[in-house]
N, C-alpha and C positions, 0 to 999 in steps of 0.2 A: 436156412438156419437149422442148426440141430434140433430133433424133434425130440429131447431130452431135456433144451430148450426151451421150446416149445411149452410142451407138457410142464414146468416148474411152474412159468409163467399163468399158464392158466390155474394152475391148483394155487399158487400164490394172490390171483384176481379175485378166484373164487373163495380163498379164507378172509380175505377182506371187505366180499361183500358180506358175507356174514356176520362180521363182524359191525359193521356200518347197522346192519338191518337188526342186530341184537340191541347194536348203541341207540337206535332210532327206537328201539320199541322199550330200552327202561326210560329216555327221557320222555316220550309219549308218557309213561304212570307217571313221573314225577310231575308235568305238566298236569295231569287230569286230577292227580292229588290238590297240588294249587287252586286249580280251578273249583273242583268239585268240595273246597273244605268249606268254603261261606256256606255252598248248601248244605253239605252235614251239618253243621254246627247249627243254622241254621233251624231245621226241621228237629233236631236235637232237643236244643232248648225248646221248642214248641211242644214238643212231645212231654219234654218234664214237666212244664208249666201247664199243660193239662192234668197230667196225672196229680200236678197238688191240688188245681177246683176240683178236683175228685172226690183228692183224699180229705179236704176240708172242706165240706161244703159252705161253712159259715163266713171263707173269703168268696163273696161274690162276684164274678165275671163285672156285672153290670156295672158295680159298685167301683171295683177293680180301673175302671176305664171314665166311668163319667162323676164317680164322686169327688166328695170337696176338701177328706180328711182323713190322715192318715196315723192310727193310734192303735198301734197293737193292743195295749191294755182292756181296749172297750171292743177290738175285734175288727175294728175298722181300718181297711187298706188300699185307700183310694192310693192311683199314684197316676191318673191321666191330667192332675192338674200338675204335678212336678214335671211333669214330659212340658207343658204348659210353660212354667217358669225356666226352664231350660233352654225354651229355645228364643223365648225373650231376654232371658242374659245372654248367649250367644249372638243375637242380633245384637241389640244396645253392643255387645264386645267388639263385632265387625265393625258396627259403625263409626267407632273411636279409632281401633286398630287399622284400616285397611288408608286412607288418607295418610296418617301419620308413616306407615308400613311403606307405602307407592312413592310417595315425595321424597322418603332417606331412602328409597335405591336410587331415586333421578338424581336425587344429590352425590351419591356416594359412585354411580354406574361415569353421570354425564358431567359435572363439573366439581368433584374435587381432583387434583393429580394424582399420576398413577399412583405412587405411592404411601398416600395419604388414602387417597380408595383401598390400597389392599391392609392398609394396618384396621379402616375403620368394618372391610370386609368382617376382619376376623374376629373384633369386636362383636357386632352381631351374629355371626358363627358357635361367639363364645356362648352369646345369651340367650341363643335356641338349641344348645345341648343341655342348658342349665334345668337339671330337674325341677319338676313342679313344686314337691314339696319345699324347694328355697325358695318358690315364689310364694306357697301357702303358708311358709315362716315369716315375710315379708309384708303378706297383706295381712296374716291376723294381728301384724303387730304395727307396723307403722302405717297402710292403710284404712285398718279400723281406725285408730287412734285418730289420723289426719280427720277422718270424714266426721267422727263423733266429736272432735274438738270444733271442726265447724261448726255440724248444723245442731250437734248437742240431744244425740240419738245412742239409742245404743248399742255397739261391737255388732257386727254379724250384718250388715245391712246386703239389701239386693244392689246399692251402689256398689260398696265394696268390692262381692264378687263378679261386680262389669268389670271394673279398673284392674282387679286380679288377672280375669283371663282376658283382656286385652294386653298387657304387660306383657302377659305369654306366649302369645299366638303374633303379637309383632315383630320377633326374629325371624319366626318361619317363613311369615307374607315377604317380609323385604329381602330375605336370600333369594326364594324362588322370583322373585322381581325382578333385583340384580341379573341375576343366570338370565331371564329371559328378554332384560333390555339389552344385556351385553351379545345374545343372542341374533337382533335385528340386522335386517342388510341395513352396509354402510351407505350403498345407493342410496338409500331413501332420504337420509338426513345430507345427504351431499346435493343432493337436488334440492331441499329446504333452504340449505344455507345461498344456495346460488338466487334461489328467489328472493334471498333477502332476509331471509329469518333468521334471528339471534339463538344463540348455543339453546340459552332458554326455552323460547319459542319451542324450537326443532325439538327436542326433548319431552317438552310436556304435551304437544298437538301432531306431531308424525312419530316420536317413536315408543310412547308408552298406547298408541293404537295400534301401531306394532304387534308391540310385545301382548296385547292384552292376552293370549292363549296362555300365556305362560304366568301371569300377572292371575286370572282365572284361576290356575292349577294350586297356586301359593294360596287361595283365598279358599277354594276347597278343603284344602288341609288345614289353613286355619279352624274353621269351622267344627272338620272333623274333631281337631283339639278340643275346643271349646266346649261339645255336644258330650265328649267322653271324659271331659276332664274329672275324676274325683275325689285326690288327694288332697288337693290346692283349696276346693270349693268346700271340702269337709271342711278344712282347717279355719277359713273363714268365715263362711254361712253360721249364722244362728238360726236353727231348725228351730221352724214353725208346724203346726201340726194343718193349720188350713190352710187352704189355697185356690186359687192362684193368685199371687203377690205383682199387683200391677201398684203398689207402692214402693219408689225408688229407695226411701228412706226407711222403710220396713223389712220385718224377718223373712228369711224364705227359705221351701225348703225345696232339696234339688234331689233330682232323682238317684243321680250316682253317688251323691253323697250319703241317701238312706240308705245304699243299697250295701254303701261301704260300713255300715253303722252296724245293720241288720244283720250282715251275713254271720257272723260272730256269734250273735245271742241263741240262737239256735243247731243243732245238728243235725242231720239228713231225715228228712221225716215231716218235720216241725213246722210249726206254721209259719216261723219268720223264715225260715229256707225256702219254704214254698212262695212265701211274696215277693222275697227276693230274687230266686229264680222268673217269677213273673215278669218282675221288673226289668231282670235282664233282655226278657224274651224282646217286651216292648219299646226297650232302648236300643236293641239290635234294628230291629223294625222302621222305628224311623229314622234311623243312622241310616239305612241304607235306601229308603226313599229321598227322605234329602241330598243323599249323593246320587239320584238317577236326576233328581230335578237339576242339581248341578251340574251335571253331566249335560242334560237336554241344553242349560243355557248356555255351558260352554261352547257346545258343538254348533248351538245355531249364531256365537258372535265369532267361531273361527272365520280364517280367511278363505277354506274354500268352499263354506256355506256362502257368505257375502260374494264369495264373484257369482255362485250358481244363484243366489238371487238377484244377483244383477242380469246374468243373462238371460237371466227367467223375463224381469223387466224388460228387458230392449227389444225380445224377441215377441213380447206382448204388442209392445207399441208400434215396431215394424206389423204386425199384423194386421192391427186396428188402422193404419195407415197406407195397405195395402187395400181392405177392406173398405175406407172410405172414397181410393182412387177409383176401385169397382163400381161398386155401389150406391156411392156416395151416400152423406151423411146423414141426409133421413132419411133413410131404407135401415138403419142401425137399429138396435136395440138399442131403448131409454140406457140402460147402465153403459152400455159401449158409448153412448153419445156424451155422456155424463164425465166417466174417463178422461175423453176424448178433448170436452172442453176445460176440465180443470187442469189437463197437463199441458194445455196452450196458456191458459193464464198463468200458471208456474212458470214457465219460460219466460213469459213474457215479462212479469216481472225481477225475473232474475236477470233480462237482456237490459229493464232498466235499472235497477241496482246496480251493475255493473256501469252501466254507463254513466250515470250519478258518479259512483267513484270515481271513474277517470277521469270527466271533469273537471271535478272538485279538487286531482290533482295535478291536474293541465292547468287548470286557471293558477294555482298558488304558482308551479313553477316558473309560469310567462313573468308575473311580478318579480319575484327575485329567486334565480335561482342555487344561486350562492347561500342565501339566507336559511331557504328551506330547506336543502341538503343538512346546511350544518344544524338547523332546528330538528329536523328527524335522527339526526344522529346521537344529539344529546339527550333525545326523549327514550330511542332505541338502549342509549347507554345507563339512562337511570332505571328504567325498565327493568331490564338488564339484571343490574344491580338489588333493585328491590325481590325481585325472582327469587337469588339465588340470595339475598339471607332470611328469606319464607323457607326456601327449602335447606337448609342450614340449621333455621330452629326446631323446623320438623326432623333432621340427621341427630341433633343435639341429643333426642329423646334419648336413645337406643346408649349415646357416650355416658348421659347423666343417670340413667337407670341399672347400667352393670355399676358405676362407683358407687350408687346409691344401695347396691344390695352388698358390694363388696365389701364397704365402709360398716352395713347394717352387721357383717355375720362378723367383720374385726372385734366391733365394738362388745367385748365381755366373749369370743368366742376363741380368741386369740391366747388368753387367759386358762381360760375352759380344757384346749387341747391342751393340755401337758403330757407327759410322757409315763405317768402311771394309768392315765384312762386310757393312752392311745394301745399300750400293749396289753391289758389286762383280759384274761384269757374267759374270766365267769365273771359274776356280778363285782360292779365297781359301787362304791358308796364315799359320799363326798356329803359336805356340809356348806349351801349356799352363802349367801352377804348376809342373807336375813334369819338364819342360825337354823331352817329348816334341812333337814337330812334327808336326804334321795339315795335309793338301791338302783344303778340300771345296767343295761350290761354293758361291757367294757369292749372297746372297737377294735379289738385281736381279728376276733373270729367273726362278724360281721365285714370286712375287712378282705379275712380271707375267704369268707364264703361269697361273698363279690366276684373275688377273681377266680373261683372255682365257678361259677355261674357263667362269667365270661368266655372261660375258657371250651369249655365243653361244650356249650351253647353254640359258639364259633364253630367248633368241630364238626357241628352239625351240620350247620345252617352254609357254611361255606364249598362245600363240595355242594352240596346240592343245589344251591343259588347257582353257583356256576354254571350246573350242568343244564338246570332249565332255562339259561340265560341262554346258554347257548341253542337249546333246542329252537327258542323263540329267533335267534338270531341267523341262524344257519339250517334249521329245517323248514322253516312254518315261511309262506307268502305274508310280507307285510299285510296285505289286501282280503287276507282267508279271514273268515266268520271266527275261523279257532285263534287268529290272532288279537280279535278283537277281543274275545271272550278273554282270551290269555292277560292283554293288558287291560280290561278292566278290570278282573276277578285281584289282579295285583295293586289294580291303585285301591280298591275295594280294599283288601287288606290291610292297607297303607291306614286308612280310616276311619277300622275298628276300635273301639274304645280297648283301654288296657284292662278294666276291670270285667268285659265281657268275656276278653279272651283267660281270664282269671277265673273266672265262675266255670268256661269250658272246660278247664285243664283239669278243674278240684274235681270234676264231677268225670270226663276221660279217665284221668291218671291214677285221681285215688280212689277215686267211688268203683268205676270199669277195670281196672286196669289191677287196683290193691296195690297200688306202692307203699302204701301207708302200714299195711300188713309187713311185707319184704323190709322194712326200712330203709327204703332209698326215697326217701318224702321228695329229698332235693332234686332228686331226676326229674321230677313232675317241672317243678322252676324252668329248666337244664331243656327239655322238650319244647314246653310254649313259648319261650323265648326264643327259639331254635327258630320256630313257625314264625313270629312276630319279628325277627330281622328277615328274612326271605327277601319282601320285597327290598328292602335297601339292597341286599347284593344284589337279587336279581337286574334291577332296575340300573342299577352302577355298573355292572360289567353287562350286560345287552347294548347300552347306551357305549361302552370304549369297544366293544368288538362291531358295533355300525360304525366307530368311527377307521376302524383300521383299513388300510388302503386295499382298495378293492382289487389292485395288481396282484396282491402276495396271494391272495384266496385264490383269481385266474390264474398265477402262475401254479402253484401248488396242486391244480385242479387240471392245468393242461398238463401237468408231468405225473398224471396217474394217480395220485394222492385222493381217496376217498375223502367223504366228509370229516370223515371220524378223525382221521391222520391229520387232516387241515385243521381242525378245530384246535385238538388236541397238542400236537406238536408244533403249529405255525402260528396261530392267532392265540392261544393263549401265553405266551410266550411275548405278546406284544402288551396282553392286558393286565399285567401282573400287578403293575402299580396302583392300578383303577379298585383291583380287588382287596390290595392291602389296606390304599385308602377306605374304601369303603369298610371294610373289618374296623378298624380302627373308629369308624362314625359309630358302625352297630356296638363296639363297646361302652359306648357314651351311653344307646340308648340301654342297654341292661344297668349300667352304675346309674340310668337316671332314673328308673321304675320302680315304684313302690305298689302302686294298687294289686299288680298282680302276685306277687309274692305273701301280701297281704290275706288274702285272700286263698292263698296255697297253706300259707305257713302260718300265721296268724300273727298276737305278738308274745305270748308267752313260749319263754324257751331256755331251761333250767342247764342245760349242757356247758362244758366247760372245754370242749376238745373238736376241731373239724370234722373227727368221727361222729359225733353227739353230732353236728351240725348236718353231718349228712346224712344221717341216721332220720331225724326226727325233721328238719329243715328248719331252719334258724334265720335270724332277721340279716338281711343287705345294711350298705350302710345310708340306702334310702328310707329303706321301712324302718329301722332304726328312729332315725329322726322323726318320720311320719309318728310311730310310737310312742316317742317321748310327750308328744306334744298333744295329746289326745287325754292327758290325765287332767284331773282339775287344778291342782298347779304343778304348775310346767316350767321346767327347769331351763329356762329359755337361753343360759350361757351354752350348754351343751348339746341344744340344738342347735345352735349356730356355731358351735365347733364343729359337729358332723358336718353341716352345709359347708363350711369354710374351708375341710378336705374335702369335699366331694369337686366344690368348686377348684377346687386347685387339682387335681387328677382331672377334671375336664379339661382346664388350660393344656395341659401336657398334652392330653391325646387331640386336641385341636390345632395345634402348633404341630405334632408328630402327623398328623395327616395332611397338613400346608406341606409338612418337608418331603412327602412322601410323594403326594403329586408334581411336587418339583426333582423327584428322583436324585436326593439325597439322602440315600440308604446310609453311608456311613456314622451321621447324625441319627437317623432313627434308628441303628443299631446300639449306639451309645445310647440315647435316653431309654429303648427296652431294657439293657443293661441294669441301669440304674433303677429303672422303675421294678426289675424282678428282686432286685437287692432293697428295696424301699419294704416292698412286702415281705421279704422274708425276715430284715430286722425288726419288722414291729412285731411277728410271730415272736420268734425266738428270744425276742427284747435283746437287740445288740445296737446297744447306745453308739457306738463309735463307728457300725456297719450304715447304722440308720443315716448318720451327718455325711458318710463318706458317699452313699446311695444319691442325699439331696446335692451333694457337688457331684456329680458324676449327670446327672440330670440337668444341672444349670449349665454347666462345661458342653452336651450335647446341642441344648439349646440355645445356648446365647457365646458364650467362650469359642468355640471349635469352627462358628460362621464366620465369627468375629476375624479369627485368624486367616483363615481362608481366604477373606475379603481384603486382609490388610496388605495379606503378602501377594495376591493377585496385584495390587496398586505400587505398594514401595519393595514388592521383592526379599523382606530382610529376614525370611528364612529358609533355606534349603535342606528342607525335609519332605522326604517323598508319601509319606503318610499322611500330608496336606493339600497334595494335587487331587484334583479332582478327576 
């Protein structure tokens, strides 16, 4: 070979391992970034929350953590009994939501048809993108009402806010259940049914033991929800000043929600900043010991815990049985002998249990066995039957809870949005039923400050998700210490409260950082959000590049292609649709978030123009609602007109992420279409753009499959812009 050849070849090897070992060493920072922020953030807030018992001596530590009452006015700031009543609403929430949650995936995973399970999929899909504060609209109003028209108490009760974040945290339990039953080997339940066990049966005794790791993970992040919730719990809760509230029918007060209350009254310095940052510190604190104990239980009911203790077991009793051949049985130690004889009498009686049953069904068969056959069949059939409308009432929940909120935000909200509040650029003012006059602002520019949030947020979060997705997936040993740390530090993430990661940003971005000076307030938004989707890409594209076929990576790899080149040009090129979807989920979660905006931005915001919005940082059109609804009366049509779009821009991007993992881009290119022309008519206010926007959106969605599907069957139109 030419040594011209030669020589290219190797300086061309040689720029590409550099290049590998460049790419290797920024996704290394962005990894240790990930990893390393719980701990900054972490020792951060601890460090603040020193410096205020400092700077105040009159908030006491002691006082801080073991008192009974919490009243700025007299000086007093207990908040260890709120942590207290928090995590007993969160229990009482599991223990409603998790039963209810596990039985509609059995029903919706194992016995309804395929396509009866994927329309009621996306039901519950819809109802755990749905912001909290349309569930905090929901319980301050029809379940306070409900509870106080029963038991004849008053609005705010610690019931209430059970039933609230249980409602909540029940989409998330029953998707991540779904995913993880659909998950199971078919082996398993294919040996059940040959033993003779009914669809039922096999479902609720072999395959949600199965799944349980994954069933686990859903009930983690329930939780997490529930511990951080505090848009939803403000809105409901009647704060009480003592605590802790072990009456179901009495006031209570919650920690996230004072924290949402406080941070406001005060400015940097001040003693409600400094108790509030406390509180932060302390709600970080056991957010993330609760998720190491979760963690510990998950790990000890996986499955390759249970074989290691099984073989732990058998290799115990081979021992001790080895042991007794030697030495026989009194030469043992008392506890060895002890062992020794209660796992003969467990055999023993499970050799006659066993043998009782067989009997008992040898003897019925000898009499007749025509009879018995068909008597076990019709018991197996009504079984059967009763099973699955138990789990049908428990599916029903999830059907009658999205009509029940959908029908809630119709009712006077439907009205509410008309077309001078939807476009109105500054304050809008209107006059209710009851002649009272309300100023608030007009959902232009909330609206468009949404989708500026969105957008930029995405721009962040999406390159760099990828990139440490990838590092986890193509640099790091599953099996490495940094893998482990990798994926916990991100499910960590995952289970951060919003208003923590709110309180960090205010204190990062504008206190550190002085955005607030530059007037770019809304970058601060535009950042933490950035951080607070990470996991969802990363998690979504690590999870489609393990699934991608492991030939392409050895092929790619046996024809000289570095990492960098495989990743980059081979395997991301397979994962594209995983990462749209997923952008598409992390949109929801920014249009669903209020606490942390809140919290950045506040609610007062005089501007009339996206510059004013971006200047100063201005309400979403979650915090918006959250907003309206915090006054002493509360103009309750128009917060259920904000919920009533928001809900309806969920549907859209929950529907556009079905079509996306089904890799129908031509449909999701038509509804981005419309949905970019949806926003820019209500900016502009162009009446005829606006209607033409909502057809071009209903035509992607429902019109354009319609057709597709008819003429795949009857053929009756030959247009090439229809093939697929």
């Amino acid at each position: 070979m030419d040594k011209s050849i030669i020589y290219t070849q190797k300086k061309t090897a040689k720029k590409n391992r550099k290049k590998d070992s460049f790419y290797r060493s920024f996704l290394l920072i962005l990894f240790l970034f990930t990893a390393f922020f719980i701990i900054f953030a972490l020792v951060f807030l601890i460090a603040a929350s020193i410096n205020g018992f400092v700077s105040h001596p009159e908030m006491s530590f002691s006082y801080f953590l073991f008192g009974n009452e919490y009243n700025p006015a007299s000086e007093l700031f207990a908040a260890g009994f709120m942590i207290v009543n928090t995590l007993l609403v969160s229990f009482f929430a599991i223990l409603i939501a998790v039963p209810v949650s596990v039985f509609t995936a059995v029903f919706i995973a194992k016995v309804l048809p395929k396509k009866f399970s994927n329309f009621m999929f996306a039901i519950i899909a819809i109802l755990a993108a749905i912001p909290s504060v349309v569930y905090g609209a929901f319980g301050a109003i029809i379940i306070n009402d409900v509870i106080t028209a029963i038991f004849n108490v008053q609005a705010g009760t610690m019931l209430a806010v059970i039933f609230t974040l249980a409602f909540m945290i029940m989409p998330t339990i029953t998707l991540l259940s779904i995913t993880a039953i659909n998950s199971t080997d078919r082996k398993l339940e294919e040996s059940a049914y040959a033993l003779g066990a009914t669809k039922t049966q096999t479902s609720l005794y072999v395959t949600l033991r199965a799944a349980k790791g994954g069933i686990i993970v859903g009930i983690l992040l329930g939780i997490a929800r529930a511990l951080g919730e505090a848009t939803a719990v403000s809105m409901v809760a009647s704060q009480t000043n003592v605590g802790p509230t072990f009456n179901l029918l009495g006031n209570i007060r919650l920690i996230t929600a004072t924290m949402m209350s406080q941070w406001g009254e005060g400015g940097p310095g001040t003693i409600e900043r400094a108790s509030s940052l406390a509180m932060c510190t302390l709600l970080f604190i056991v957010v993330i010991l609760v998720f190491i104990i979760l963690k510990v239980f998950e790990s000890y009911y996986s499955i390759e815990s249970i074989e290691k203790r099984n073989i732990k077991k058998i290799s115990k009793e081979n021992q001790l049985n080895s042991n007794i051949q030697k030495y026989g049985i009194d030469n043992l130690s008392l506890k060895d002998q002890r062992k020794y004889l209660e796992g003969q009498l467990i055999k023993k009686y499970e050799k006659k249990k066993v043998s009782n049953e067989n009997y008992s069904v040898t003897k019925g068969i000898n009499f007749s066995d025509a009879l018995v056959i068909k008597k076990i069949r019709n018991y197996k059939k009504t079984k059967e039957t009763k099973n699955n409308i138990m789990l049908g009432l428990f599916a029903s929940v999830g059907f009658i809870l999205l009509g029940a909120i959908i029908i809630f935000l119709m009712i006077g909200g439907i009205s509410a949005l008309n077309w001078e509040y939807l476009t109105t650029k500054g304050k809008y003012t209107f006059v209710n039923d009851t002649g009272t006059t309300f100023t608030v602002d007009g959902l232009a520019i909330p609206l468009i400050g949404t989708l500026f949030t969105i957008v930029f947020s995405l721009l962040i979060a999406i390159p760099f998700g990828v990139l440490i997705a990838i590092y986890f997936s193509i640099y790091l040993q599953k099996t490495s210490k940094r893998a482990k740390i990798f994926s916990l530090s991100i499910q960590l993430l995952t289970s951060i409260p919003s208003i923590v990661y709110g309180i960090i940003a205010s204190i990062l971005f504008l206190q550190l950082m002085r955005l607030e000076s530059l007037n770019v307030v809304s970058l601060s938004g535009v950042f933490i959000m950035a951080i607070v989707l990470l996991p969802t890409i990363v998690k979504t594209t690590e999870q489609a590049l393990n699934d991608v076929d492991k030939g392409q990576k050895e092929g790619s790899y046996a024809l000289g292609a570095t990492k960098y080149k495989t990743s980059t040009k081979v395997l991301l090129k397979q994962v594209y649709p995983q990462i749209i979807s997923s952008a598409v989920v992390a949109t929801g979660i920014v249009l669903a978030d209020s606490a942390i905006f809140f919290i950045l931005y506040g609610t007062a915001f005089d501007g009339n123009d996206v510059g004013d919005w971006i200047n100063q940082g201005g309400p979403t059109l979650a915090l918006e609602m959250y907003a309206m609804s915090r006054g002493g009366i509360v103009p309750w049509d128009q917060v259920k007109a904000i919920g009533l779009l928001i809900v309806f821009l969920i549907i859209i991007l929950s529907i556009s992420a079905g079509l996306v993992r089904e890799k129908k881009f031509k449909e999701v290119t038509i509804i981005f279409a419309g949905f970019i022309l949806f926003f820019a008519s209500v900016y502009f206010a162009w009446k005829i753009v606006f209607f033409i926007s909502l057809g071009i959106i209903v035509f992607g969605m429902l019109i354009y499959p319609l057709l597709i599907y008819l003429n795949k069957k009857y053929h009756f139109l030959n247009i090439r812009i229809l093939m697929e």
